[in-house]
C-alpha positions in Angstrom: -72.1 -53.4 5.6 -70.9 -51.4 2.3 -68.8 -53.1 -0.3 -65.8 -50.7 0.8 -66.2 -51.5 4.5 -66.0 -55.0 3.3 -62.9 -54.1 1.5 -60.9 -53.0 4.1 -61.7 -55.2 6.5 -60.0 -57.8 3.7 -57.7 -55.4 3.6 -56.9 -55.6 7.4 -57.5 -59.2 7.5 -55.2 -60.5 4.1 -52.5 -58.0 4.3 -52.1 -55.8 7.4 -49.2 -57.2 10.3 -50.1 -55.6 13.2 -47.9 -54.7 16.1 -47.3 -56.4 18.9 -50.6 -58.7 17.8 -51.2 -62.2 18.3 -52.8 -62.7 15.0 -54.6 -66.2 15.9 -57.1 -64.1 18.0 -58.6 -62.9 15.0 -59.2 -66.4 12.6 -62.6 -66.4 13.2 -63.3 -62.3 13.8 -63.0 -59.4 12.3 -59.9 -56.9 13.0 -61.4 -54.0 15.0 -60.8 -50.9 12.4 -60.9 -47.6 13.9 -62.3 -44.9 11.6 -62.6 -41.8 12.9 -62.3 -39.6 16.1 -63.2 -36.5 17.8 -62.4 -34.8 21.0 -62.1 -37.7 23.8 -64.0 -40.5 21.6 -63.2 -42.6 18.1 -65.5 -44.2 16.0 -64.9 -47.7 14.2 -66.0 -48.8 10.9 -69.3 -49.5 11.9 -70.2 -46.1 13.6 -69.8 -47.5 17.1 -68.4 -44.8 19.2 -65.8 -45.6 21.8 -64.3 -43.5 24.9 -60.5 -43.2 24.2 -59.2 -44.2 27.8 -55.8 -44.6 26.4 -55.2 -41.6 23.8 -54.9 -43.6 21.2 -51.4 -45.0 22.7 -50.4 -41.9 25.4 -50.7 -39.9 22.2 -53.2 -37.6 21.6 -53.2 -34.5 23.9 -55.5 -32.4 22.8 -58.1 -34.8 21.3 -59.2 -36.9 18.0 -60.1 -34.1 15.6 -58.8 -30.8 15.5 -58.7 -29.3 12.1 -56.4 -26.3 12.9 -53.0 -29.5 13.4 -54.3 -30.8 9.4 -54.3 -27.5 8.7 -50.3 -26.8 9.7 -49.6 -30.0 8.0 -51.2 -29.5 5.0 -49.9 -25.3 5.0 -46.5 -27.1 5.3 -46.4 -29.1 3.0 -47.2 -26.9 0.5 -44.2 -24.7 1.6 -41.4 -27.2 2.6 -42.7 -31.0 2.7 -39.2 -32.5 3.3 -35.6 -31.1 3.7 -33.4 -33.1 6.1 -31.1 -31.9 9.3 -28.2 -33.1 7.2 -26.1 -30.4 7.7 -28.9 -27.9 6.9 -31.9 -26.8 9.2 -35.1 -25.7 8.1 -37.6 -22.8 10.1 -40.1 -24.9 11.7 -37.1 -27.3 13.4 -35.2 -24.4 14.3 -38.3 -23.1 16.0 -39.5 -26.3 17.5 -35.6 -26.7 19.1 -35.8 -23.1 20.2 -39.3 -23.7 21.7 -39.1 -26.9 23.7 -35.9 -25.6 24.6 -37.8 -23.1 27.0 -40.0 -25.2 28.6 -37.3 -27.7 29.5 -35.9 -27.3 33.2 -32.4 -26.6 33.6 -29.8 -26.6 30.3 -31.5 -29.2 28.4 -31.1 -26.7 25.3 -29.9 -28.6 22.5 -32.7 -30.7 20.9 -31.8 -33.7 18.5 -34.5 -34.9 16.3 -36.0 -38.3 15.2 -39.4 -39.7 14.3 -40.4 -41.5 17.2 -39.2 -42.4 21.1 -37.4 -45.7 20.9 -34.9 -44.0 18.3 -34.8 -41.2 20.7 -33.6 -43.6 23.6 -31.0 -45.6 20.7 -30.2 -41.7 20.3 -29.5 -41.4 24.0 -27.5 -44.2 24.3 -25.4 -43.1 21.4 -24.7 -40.0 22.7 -23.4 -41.2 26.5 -21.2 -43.3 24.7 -19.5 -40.7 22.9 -19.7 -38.0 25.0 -17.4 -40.0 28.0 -15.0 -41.3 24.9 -14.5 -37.6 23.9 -13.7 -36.3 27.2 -11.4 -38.8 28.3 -13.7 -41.7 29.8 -13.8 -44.2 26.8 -14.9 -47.3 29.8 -18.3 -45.6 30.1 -20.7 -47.5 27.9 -23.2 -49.5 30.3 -26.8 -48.2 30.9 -28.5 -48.7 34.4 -32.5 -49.2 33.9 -35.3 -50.5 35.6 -37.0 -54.0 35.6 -40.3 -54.3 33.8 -39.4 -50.8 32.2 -40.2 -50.4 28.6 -37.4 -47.9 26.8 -38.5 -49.0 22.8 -37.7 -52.0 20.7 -34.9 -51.1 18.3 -31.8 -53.4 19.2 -30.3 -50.5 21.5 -33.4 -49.8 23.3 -34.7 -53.0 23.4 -31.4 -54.0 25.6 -32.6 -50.8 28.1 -36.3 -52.6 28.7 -36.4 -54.3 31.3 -39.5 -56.9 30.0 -37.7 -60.5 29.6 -40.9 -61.9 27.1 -40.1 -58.7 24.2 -36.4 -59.2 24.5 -36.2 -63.3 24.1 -36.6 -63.7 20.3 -34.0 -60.9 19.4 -31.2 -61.7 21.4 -28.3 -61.3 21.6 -28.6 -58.1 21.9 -26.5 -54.9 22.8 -24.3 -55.7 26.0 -24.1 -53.3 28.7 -27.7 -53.1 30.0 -27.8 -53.2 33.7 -31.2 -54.0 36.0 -32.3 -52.8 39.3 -35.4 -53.0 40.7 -38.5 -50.5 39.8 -40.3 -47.7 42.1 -43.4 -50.4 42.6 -44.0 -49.7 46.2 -47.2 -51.9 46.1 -45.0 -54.7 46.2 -42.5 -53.4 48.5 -42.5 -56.1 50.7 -41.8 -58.6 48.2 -39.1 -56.8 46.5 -37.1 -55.7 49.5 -37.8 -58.7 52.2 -38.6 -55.9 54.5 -42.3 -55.8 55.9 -44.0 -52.2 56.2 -41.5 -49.4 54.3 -42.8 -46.1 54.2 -43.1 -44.6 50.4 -39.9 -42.4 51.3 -37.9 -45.6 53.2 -38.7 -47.6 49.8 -37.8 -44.8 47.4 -34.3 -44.3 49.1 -33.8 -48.2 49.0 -34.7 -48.5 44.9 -32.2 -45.4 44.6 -29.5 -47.1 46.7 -30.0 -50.5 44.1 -28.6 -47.8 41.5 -25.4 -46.7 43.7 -24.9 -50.2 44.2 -25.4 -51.1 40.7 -22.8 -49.2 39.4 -20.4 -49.8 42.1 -20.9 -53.2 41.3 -20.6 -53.0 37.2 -17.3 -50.5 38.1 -18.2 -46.7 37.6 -15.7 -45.9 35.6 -17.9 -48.3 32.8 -21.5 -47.1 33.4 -22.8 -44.2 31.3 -26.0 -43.6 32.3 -29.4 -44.5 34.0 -32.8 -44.7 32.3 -35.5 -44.0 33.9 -39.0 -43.0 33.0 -40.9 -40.2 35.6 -44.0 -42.8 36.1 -43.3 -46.0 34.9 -45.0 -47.4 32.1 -45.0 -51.2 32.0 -46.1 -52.7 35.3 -48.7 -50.2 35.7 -48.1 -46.9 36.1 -45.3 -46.6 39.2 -45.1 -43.4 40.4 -41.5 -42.4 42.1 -42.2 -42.7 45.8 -41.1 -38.7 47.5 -37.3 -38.4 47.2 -36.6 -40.9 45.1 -35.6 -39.0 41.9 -33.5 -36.3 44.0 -31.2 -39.1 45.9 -30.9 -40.2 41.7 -29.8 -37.2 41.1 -27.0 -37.0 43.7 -26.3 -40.9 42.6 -25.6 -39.8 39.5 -23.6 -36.8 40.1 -21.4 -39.0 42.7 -20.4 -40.9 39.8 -20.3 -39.3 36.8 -23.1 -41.2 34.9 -25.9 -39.5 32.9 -29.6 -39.2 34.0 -31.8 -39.9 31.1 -35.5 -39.2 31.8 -37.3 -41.3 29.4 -40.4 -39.0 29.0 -41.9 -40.5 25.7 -44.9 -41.2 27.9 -44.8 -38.5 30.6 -43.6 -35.3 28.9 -46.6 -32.9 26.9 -48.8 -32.4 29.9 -49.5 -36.2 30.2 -48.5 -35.5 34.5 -49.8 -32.0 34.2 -46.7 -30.4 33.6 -44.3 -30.1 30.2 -41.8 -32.5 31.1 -42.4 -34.8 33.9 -39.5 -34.3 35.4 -40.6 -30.7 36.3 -44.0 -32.6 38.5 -41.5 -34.6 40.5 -38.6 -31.5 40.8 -35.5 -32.8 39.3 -33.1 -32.0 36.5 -31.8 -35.1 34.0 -29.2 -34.3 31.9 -31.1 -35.9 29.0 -34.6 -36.1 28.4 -36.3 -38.6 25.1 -39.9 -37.6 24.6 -42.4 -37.9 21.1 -45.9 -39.0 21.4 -47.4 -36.2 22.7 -45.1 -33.4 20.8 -47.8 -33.6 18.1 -50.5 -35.0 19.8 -50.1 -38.1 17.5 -51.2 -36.0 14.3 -47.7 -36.2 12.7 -44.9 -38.4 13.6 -42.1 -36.6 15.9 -39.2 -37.1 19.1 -36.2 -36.2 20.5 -33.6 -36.4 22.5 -33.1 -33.0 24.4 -29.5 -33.0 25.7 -27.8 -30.8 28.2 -25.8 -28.0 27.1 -22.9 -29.5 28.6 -22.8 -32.6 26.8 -23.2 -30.7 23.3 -19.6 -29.1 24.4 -17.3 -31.5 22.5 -19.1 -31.7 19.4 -18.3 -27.9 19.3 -14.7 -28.1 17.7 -12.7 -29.7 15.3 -14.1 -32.4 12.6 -15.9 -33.9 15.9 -19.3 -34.8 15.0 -22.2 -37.0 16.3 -22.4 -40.2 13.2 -26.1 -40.7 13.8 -29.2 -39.1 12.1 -32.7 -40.0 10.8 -34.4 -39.2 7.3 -37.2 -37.8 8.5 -35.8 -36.6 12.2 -37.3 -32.7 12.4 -39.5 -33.7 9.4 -40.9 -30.0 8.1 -44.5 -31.0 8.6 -44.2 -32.9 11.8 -42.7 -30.0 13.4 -45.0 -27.4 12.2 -48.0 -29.7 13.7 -45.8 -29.8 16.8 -46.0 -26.2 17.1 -49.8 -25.6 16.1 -50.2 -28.6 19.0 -48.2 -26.2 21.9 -49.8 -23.4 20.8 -53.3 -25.6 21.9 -51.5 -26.6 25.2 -50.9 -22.3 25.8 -54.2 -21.1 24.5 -56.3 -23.8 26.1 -53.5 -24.2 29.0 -54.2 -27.7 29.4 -51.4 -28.3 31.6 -53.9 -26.0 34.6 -56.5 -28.3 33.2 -54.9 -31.8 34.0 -53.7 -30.7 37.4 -57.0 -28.9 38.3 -58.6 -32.1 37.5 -55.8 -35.2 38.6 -57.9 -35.0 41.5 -61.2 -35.6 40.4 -59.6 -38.4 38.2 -57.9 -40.4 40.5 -61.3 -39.8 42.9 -63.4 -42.0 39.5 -60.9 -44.3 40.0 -60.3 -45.0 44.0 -63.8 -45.6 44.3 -63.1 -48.7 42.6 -61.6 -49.7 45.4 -64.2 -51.6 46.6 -64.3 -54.4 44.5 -62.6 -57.4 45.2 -60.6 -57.6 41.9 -59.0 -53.9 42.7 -55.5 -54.4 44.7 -54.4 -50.9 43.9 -54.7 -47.6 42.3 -51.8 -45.5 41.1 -50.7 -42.9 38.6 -49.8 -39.7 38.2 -51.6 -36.5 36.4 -53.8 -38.3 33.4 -51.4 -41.5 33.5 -52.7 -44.1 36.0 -53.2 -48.0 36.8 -55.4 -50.1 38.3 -54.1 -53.4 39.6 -55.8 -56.6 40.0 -55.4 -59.2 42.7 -57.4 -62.3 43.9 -57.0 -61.3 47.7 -57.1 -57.6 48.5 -55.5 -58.9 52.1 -52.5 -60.5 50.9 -52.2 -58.8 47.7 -52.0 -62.3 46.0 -52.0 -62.1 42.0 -52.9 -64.3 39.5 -50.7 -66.8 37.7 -49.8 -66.9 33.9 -52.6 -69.2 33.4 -55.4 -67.2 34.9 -53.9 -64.1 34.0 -53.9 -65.0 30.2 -57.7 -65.9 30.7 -58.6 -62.7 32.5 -56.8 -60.4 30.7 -57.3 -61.9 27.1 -59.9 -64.5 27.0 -62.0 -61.6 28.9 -60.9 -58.0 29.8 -59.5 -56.4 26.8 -62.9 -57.8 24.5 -65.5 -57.2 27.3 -63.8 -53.1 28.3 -63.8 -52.5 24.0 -67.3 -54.4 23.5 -68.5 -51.8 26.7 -67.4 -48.8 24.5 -63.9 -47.7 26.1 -60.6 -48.2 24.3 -58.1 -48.7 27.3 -55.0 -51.4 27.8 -55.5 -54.3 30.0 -51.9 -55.4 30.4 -50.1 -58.5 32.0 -46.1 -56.7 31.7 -45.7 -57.7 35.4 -48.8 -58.0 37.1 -52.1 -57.8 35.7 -53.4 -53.8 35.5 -55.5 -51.9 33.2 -54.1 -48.8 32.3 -55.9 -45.5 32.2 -54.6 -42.3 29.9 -57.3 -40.3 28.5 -56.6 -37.1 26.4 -56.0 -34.3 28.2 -58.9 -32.3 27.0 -61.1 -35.1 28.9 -63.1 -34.0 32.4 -65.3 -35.4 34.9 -68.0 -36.4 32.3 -65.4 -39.1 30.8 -63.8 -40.3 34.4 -67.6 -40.9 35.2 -67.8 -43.0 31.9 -64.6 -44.9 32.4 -65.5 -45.8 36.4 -69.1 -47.3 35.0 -68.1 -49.2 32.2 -65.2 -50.6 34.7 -67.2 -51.3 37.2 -69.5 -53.5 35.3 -67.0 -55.2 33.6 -64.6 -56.0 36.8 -67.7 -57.0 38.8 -68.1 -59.6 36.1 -64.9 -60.3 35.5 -65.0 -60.9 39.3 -67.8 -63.4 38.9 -66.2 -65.7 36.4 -62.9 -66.2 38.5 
């Protein structure tokens, strides 16, 4: 190893506070350093190459590597590196606005700027508040989301996620946050007390938890429900058929806000733009980022209804709430080199010509003991694990913590694919490869998992 390679490593080791790291696992061993990437792979600091199975973190659309994204940045910055949406726009946010503004379903026309998704979401929750105070409804303040959801961690968002462990050491936190149970029809059974509900039967129950939710909090107090297209934490739940239409009429009944939390599920991750748009409904908010700019420049926003923009139309009315570098210059110029990729190379046909063959790599897992189920949506899917494939019986903290950490995250990485092996709920391994990817990588990621699950198997 060269001097500098030693250095950062230091570097990583002596200095660097990682997110959402338990730092002990790394006393006696290095810090994995990532170095490089290009198209569906990355490279770490010792030229090992790995298969990004997760795109970097539901990030990078169109691949590690693509010189024509540094190029917009760097041609930006030498034009406009910074000017802030204080009261004064810039080209490339005007056209970015304009832009996702036509692909969005529906009115969602007005597009508010920040630099990543959980201040998106705080920027959602914001604006429900104030909109029902300015037409007349100041009660309406509560938010409706889903349990095990993940919505961000500032102290706004953090209130919306639904995942007890992240939420613990920062509380008290924002009242209001209401939870009903998620679209997990795996565990159907279990969550309802009713044996054998079809997809549809389940979907209409986890809508009803929502009616009854906010007759229960008062509806003249609840402002909104969060929810994300496929949910995230837990492993990838796709809505069961009707679920997001009976939302829809849920919400209209009562005057609350749909927020589609799309940070994950919006930039072609479902095969589609937004991913409200795969599963047909209209939100009256959508929060996206990740994918905007592929990951190559830091962007989000909250894309709001025309109608809710209405009051802020007249007077000295105005929305408090802004972000330095929300609509940076540079990010959105990458963001719009990045959807002119998705157009040219219409990557959108390419991840629903191939969702098939995908989710194909991965149900032939199915076999293996360790595999309870296999679910997802577009590139975005789960597998979870069970000790009995009859009774759908998981494992406990205890053996969870051993297979998850003490083996499945190190033993998937040391086989050469980057992925998330994830205990928010039951145990899963998430899947979400760039969207450039085909069947030569979903062959790669079914190997290297089968090898490691069958051992994993072995050591229970």
């Amino acid at each position: 190893m060269t001097q500098p390679e030693n250095d950062v490593l230091k570097a990583a080791q002596d200095n660097l506070w990682l997110h959402f790291t338990r730092h002990s696992a790394y006393e006696q061993s290095e810090i994995p350093t990532i170095v490089r990437g290009e198209g569906s792979y990355v490279y770490d600091i010792h030229g090992k190459r790995y298969l990004d199975g997760l795109a970097g973190l539901f990030v990078v659309q169109v691949g590690h590597g693509r010189h024509e994204l540094a190029e917009a940045a760097a041609k930006q910055a030498q034009e406009l590196a910074f000017f802030p949406l204080w009261s004064y726009a810039h080209p490339k946010a005007a056209e970015l606005a304009q832009r996702l503004a036509s692909y969005t379903p529906g009115e969602l026309n007005r597009v508010f700027f920040t630099t990543g998704g959980g201040e998106a979401v705080e920027s959602a929750w914001k604006l429900a508040k104030q909109y029902y105070k300015l037409v007349g409804k100041p009660l309406k303040h509560k938010v409706i989301s889903r349990q095990i959801a993940y919505h961000g961690t500032p102290q706004g968002a953090l209130s919306i996620t639904g995942i007890p462990a992240f939420k613990q050491m920062f509380e008290p936190l924002v009242p209001g946050s209401v939870r009903v149970p998620n679209t997990n029809h795996y565990r159907a059974d279990e969550i309802t007390g009713v044996k054998g509900m079809t997809p549809e039967e389940y979907g209409f129950w986890a809508a009803e938890r929502v009616a009854r939710a906010i007759e229960m909090e008062g509806p003249d107090t609840v402002a909104a429900v969060f929810a994300e297209p496929v949910q995230n934490a837990g492993g990838c739940f796709p809505p069961p058929p009707g679920y997001f239409q009976r939302l829809r009429e849920i919400c209209d009944e009562y005057d609350v806000l749909l927020v589609s939390d799309e940070v994950i599920c919006a930039f072609g991750r479902l095969g589609t733009m937004f991913g409200s748009q795969k599963f047909d409904y209209v939100p009256d908010i959508i929060t996206c980022a990740k994918g905007m700019t592929s990951g190559y420049s830091p962007i989000g926003a909250m894309i709001a209804h025309e109608r809710l923009f209405e009051p802020f139309k007249n007077g000295d009315t105005m929305f408090a709430h802004g972000y330095t570098f929300g609509g940076h210059p540079v990010s959105a110029a990458v963001a719009l080199a990045n959807l002119d990729i998705f157009e040219r190379e219409d990557l959108l046909g390419h991840v629903t010509k191939n969702e098939p063959l995908f989710k194909a790599a991965l149900d032939s897992l199915s076999d293996l003991p360790i595999v309870g189920d296999v679910r997802g949506s577009g590139y975005f899917w789960g597998i979870e694990l069970v000790k009995d494939k009859v009774t759908k019986e998981t494992f406990d903290a205890e053996e969870s913590e051993r297979l998850l950490r003490g083996f499945l995250s190190k033993a998937l990485y040391d086989a050469g694919l980057y992925c998330r092996a994830d205990d928010r709920g039951d145990p899963v391994i998430q899947l979400s490869p760039p969207l450039i990817a085909g069947q030569k990588e979903f062959d790669e990621i079914s190997s290297i998992l089968r090898n490691v699950l069958t051992e994993a198997w072995a050591r229970l």
